[in-house]
N, CA, C and O atoms as a MOPAC input file, in Angstrom:
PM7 MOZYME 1SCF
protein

 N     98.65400 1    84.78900 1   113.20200 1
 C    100.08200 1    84.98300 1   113.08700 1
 C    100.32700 1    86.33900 1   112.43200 1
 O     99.77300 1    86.53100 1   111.35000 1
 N    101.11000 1    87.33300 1   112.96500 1
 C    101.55400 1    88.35800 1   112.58700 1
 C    102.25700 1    88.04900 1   111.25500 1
 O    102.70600 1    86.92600 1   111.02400 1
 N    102.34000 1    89.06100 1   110.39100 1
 C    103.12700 1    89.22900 1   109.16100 1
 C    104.18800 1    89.01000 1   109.01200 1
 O    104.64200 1    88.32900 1   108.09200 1
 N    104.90700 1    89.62300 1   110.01800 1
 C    106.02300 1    90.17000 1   110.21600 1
 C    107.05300 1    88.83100 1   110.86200 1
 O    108.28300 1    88.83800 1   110.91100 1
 N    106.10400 1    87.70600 1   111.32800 1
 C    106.58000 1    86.58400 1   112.01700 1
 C    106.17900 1    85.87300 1   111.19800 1
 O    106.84700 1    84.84100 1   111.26600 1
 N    105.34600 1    85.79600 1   110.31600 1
 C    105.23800 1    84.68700 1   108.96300 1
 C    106.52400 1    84.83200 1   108.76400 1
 O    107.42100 1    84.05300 1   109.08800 1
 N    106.62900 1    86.18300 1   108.04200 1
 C    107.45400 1    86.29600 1   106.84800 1
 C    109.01300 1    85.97100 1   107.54100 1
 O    109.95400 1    85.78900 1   106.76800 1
 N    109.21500 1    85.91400 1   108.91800 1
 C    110.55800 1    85.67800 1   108.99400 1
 C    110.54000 1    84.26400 1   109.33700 1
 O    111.69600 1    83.84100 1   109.31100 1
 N    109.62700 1    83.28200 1   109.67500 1
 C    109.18600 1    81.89500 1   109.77300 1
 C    109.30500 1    81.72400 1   108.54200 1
 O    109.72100 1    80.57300 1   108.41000 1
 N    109.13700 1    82.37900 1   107.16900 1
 C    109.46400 1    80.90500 1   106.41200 1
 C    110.39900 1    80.96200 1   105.22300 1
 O    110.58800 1    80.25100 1   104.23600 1
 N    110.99900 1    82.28100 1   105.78100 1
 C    112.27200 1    82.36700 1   104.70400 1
 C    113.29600 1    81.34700 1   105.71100 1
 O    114.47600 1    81.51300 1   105.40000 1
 N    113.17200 1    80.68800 1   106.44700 1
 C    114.15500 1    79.48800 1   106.90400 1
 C    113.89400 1    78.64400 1   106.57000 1
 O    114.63000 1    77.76600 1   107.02000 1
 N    112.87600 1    78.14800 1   105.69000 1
 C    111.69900 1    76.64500 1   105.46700 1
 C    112.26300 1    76.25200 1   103.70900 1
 O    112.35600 1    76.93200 1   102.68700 1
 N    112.47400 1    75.18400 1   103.96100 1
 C    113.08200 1    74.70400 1   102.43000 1
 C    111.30000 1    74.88700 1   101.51200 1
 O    110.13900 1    74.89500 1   101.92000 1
 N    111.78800 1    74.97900 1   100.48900 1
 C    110.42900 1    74.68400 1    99.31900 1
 C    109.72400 1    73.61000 1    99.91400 1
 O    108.49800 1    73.69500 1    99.97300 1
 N    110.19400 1    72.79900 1   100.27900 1
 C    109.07900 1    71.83800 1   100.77800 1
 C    108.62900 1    71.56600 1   101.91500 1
 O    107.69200 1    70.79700 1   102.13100 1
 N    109.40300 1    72.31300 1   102.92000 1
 C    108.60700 1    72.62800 1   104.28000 1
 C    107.16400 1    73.80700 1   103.70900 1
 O    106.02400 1    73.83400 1   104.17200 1
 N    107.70600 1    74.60900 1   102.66600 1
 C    106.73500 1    75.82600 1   102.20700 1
 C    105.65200 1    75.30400 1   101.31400 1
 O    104.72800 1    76.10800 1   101.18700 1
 N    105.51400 1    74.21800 1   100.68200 1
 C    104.68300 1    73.71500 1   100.04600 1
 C    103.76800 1    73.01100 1   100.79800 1
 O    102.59800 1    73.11800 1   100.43400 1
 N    104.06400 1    72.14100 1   102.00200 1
 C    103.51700 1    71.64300 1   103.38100 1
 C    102.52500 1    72.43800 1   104.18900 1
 O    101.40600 1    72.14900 1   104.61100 1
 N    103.32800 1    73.61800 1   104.28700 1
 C    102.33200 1    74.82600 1   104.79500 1
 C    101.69600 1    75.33500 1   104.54700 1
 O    101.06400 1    75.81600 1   105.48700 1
 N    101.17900 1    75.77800 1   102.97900 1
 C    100.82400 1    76.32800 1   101.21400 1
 C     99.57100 1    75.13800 1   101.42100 1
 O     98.42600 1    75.52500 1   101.18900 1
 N     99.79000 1    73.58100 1   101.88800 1
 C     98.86200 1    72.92000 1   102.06300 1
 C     97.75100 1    73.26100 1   102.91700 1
 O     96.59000 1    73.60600 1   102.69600 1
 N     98.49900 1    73.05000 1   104.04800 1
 C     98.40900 1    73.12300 1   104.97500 1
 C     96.72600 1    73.93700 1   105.27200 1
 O     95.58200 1    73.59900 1   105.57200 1
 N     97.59500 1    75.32700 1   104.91900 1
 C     96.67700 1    76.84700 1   105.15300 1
 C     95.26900 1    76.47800 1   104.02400 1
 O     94.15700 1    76.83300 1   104.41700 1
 N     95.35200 1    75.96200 1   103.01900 1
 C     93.97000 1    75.42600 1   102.04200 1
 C     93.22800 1    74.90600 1   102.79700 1
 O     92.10200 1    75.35000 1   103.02100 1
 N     93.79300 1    73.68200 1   103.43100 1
 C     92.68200 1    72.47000 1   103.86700 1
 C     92.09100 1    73.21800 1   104.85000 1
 O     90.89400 1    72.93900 1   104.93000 1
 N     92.45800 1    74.09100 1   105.66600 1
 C     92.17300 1    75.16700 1   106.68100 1
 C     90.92100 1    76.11200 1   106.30500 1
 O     89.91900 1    76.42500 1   106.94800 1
 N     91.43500 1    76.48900 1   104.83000 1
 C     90.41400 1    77.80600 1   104.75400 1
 C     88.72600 1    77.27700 1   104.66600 1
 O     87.69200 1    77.90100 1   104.90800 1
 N     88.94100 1    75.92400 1   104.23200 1
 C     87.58100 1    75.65900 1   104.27800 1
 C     86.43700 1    75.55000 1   106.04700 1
 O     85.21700 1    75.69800 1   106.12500 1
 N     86.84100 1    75.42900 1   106.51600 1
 C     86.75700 1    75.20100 1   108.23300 1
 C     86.37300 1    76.61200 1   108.43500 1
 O     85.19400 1    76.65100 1   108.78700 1
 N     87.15800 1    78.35400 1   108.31300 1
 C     87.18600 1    79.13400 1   108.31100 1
 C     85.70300 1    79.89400 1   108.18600 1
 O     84.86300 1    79.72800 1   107.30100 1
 N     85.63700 1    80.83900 1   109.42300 1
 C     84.76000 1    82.13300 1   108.92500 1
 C     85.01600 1    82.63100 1   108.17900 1
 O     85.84600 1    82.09500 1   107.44400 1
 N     84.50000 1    84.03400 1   107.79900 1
 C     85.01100 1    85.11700 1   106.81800 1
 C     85.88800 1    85.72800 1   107.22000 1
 O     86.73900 1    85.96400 1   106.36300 1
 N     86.12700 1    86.20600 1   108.41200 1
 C     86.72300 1    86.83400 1   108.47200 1
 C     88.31800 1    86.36200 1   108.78800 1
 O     89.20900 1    87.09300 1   108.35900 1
 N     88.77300 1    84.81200 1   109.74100 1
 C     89.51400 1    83.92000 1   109.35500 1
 C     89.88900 1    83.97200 1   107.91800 1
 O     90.80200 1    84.65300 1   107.45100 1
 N     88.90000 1    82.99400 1   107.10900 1
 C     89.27600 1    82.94700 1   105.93800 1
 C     90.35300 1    84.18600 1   104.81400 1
 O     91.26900 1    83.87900 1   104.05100 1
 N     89.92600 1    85.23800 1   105.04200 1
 C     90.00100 1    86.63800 1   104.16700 1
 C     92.05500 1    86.45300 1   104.94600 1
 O     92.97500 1    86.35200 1   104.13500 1
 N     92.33700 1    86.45100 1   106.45100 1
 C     93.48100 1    86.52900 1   106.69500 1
 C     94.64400 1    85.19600 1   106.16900 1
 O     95.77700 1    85.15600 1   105.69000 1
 N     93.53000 1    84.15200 1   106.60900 1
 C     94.69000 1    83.26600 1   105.93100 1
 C     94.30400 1    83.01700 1   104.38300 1
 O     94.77800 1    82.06700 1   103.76000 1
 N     94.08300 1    83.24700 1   104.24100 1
 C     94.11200 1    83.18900 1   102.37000 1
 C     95.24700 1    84.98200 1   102.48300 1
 O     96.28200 1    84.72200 1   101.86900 1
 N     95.28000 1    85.62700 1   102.71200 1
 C     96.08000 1    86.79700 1   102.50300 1
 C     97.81900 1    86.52400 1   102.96000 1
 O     98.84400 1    87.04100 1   102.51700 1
 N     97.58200 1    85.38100 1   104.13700 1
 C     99.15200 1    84.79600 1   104.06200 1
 C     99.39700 1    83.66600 1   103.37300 1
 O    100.52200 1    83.23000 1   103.62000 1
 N     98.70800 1    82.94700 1   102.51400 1
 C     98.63200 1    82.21600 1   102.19600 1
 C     99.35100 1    82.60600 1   100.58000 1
 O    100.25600 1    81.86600 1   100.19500 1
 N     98.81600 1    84.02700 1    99.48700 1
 C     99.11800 1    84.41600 1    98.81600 1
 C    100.66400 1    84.82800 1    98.94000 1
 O    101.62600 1    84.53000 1    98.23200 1
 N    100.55600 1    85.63900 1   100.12300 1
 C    102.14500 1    85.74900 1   100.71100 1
 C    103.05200 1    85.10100 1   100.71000 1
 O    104.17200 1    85.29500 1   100.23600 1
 N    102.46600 1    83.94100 1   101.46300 1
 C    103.17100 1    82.04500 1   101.56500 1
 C    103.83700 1    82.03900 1    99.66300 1
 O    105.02400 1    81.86500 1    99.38600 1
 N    102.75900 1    82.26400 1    98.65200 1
 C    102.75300 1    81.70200 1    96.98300 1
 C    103.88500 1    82.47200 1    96.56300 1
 O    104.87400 1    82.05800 1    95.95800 1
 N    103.55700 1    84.01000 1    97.07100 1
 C    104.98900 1    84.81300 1    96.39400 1
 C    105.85700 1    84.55700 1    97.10400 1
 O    106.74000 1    85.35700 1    96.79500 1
 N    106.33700 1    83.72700 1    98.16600 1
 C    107.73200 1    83.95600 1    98.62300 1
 C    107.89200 1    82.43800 1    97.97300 1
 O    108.95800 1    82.51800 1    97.36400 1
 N    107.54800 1    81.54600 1    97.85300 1
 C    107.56000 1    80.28900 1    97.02900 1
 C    108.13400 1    80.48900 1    95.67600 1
 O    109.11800 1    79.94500 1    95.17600 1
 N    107.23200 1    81.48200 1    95.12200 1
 C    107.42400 1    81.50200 1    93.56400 1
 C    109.48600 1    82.48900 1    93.60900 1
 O    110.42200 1    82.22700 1    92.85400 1
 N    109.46600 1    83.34600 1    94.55500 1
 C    110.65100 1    84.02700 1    94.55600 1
 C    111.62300 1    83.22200 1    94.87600 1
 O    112.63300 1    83.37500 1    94.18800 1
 N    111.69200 1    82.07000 1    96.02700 1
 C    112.62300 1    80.91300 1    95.86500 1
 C    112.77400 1    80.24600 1    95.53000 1
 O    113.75900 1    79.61700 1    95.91600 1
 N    111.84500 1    79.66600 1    94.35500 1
 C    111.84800 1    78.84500 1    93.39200 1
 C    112.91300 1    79.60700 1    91.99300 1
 O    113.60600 1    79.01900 1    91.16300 1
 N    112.74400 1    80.66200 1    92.12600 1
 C    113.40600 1    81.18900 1    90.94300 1
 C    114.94400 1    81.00700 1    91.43700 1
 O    115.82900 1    80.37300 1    90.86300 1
 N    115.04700 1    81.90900 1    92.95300 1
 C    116.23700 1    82.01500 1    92.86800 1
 C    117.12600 1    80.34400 1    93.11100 1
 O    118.32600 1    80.11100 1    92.96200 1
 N    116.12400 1    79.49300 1    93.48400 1
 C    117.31900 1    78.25100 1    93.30200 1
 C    117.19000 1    77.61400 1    92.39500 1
 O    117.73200 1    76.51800 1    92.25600 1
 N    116.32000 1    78.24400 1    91.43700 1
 C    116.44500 1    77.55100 1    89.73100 1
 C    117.63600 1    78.64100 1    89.18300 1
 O    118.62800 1    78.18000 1    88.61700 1
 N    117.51100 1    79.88100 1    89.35000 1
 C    119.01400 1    80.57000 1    89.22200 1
 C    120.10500 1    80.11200 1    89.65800 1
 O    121.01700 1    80.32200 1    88.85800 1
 N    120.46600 1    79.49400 1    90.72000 1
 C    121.38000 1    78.96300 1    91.46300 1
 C    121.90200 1    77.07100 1    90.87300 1
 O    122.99300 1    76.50100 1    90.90500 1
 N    120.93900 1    76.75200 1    90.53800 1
 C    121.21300 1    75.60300 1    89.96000 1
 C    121.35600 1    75.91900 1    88.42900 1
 O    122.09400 1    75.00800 1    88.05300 1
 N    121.13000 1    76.53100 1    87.56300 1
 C    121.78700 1    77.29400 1    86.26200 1
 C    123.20600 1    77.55000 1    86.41400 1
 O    124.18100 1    77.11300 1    85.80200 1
 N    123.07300 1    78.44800 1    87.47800 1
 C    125.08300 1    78.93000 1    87.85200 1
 C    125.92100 1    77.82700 1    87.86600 1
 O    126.89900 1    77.50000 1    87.19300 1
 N    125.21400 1    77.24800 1    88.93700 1
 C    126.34800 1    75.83000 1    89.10200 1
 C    126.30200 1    74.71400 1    87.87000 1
 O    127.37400 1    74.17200 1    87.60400 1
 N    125.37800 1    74.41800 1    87.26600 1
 C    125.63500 1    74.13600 1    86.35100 1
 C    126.76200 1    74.28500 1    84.66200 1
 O    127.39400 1    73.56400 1    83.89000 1
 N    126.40700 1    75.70600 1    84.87300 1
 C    127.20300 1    76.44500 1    83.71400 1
 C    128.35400 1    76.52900 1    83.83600 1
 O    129.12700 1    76.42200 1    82.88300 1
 N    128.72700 1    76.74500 1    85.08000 1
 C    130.45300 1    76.65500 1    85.86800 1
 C    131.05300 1    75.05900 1    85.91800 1
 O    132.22300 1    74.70100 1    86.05300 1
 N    130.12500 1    74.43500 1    85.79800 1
 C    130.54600 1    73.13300 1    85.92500 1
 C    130.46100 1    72.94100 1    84.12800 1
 O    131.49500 1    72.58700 1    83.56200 1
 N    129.98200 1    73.03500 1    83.81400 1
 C    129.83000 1    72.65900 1    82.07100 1
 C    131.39000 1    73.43200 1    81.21400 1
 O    132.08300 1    73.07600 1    80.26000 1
 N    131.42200 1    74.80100 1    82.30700 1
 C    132.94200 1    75.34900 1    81.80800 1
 C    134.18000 1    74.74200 1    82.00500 1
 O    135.04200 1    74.44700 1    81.17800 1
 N    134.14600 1    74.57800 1    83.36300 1
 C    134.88400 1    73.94800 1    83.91800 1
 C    135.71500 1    72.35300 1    83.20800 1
 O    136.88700 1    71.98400 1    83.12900 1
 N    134.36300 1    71.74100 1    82.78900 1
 C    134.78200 1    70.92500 1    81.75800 1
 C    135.36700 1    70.82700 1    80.70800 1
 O    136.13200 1    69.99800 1    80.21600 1
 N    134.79000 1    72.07200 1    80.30200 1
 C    135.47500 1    72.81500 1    78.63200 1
 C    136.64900 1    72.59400 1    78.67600 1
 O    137.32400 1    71.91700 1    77.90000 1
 N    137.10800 1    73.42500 1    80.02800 1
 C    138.26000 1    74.00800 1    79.98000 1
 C    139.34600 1    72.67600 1    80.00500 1
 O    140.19500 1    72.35700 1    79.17300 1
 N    138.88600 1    71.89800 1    81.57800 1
 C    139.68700 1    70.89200 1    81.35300 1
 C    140.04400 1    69.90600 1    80.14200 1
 O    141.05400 1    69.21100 1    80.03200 1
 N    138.58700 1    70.06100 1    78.95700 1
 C    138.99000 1    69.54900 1    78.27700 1
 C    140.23200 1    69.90800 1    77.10800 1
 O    141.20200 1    69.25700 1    76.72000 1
 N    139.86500 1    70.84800 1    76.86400 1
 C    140.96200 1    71.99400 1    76.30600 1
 C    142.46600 1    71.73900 1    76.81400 1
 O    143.26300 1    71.21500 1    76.03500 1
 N    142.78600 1    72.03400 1    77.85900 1
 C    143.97100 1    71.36000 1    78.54900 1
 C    144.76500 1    69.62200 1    78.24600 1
 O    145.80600 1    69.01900 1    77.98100 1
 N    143.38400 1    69.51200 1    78.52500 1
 C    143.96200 1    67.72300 1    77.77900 1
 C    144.28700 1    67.63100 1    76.70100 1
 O    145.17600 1    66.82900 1    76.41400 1
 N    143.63400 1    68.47900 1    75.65200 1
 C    143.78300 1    67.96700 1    74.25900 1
 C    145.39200 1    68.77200 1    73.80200 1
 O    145.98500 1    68.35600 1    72.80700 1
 N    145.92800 1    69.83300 1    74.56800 1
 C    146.96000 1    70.83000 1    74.47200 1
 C    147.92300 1    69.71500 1    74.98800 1
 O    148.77300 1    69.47600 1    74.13000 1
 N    148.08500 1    68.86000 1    76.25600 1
 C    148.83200 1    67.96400 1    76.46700 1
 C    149.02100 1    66.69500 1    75.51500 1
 O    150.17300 1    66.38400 1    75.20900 1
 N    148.23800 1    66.15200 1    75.16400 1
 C    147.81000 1    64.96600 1    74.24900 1
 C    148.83800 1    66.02500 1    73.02800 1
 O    150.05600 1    65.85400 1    72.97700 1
 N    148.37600 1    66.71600 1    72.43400 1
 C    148.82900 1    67.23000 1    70.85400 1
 C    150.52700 1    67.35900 1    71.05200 1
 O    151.27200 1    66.81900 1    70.23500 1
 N    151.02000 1    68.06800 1    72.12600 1
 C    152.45600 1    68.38200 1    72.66400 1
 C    153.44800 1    67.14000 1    72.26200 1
 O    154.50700 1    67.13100 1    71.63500 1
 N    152.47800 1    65.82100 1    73.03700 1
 C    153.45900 1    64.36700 1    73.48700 1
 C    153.58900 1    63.79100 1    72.00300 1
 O    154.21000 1    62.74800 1    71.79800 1

């Protein structure tokens, strides 16, 4: 498999289609010549950093939404207590 068609194959693949494949390519390398082996272990590393980079960014992404939602609460709570104190 070309590089260039990995790499656009599995930025569409949830973490766990990518962890499947991350399998996948191991149980493989053992079966492997050298010279096999040396390529898929080299997309395989590839496979780890694009894993480890979407792991961050949807642990970033679940932080955001979190924090907006934790504000969000604040706020509404704030509001309530401004109505409540008024009556």
């Amino acid at each position: 498999m070309k590089d260039k068609n990995f790499l656009d194959d599995i930025e569409n693949k949830s973490l766990e289609e990518l962890n499947n494949l991350a399998n996948k390519i191991i149980d493989n390398l053992q079966k492997k010549t050298k010279d096999d082996f040396i390529q898929d272990y080299q997309q395989l590393l590839k496979l780890n950093n694009y894993i480890d980079k979407k792991f961050h960014q949807e642990t970033r992404s679940i932080s955001k939404k979190t924090k907006d939602k934790i504000n969000e609460i604040i706020s509404n709570g704030k509001k309530t207590k401004k109505t409540v104190q008024k009556s």
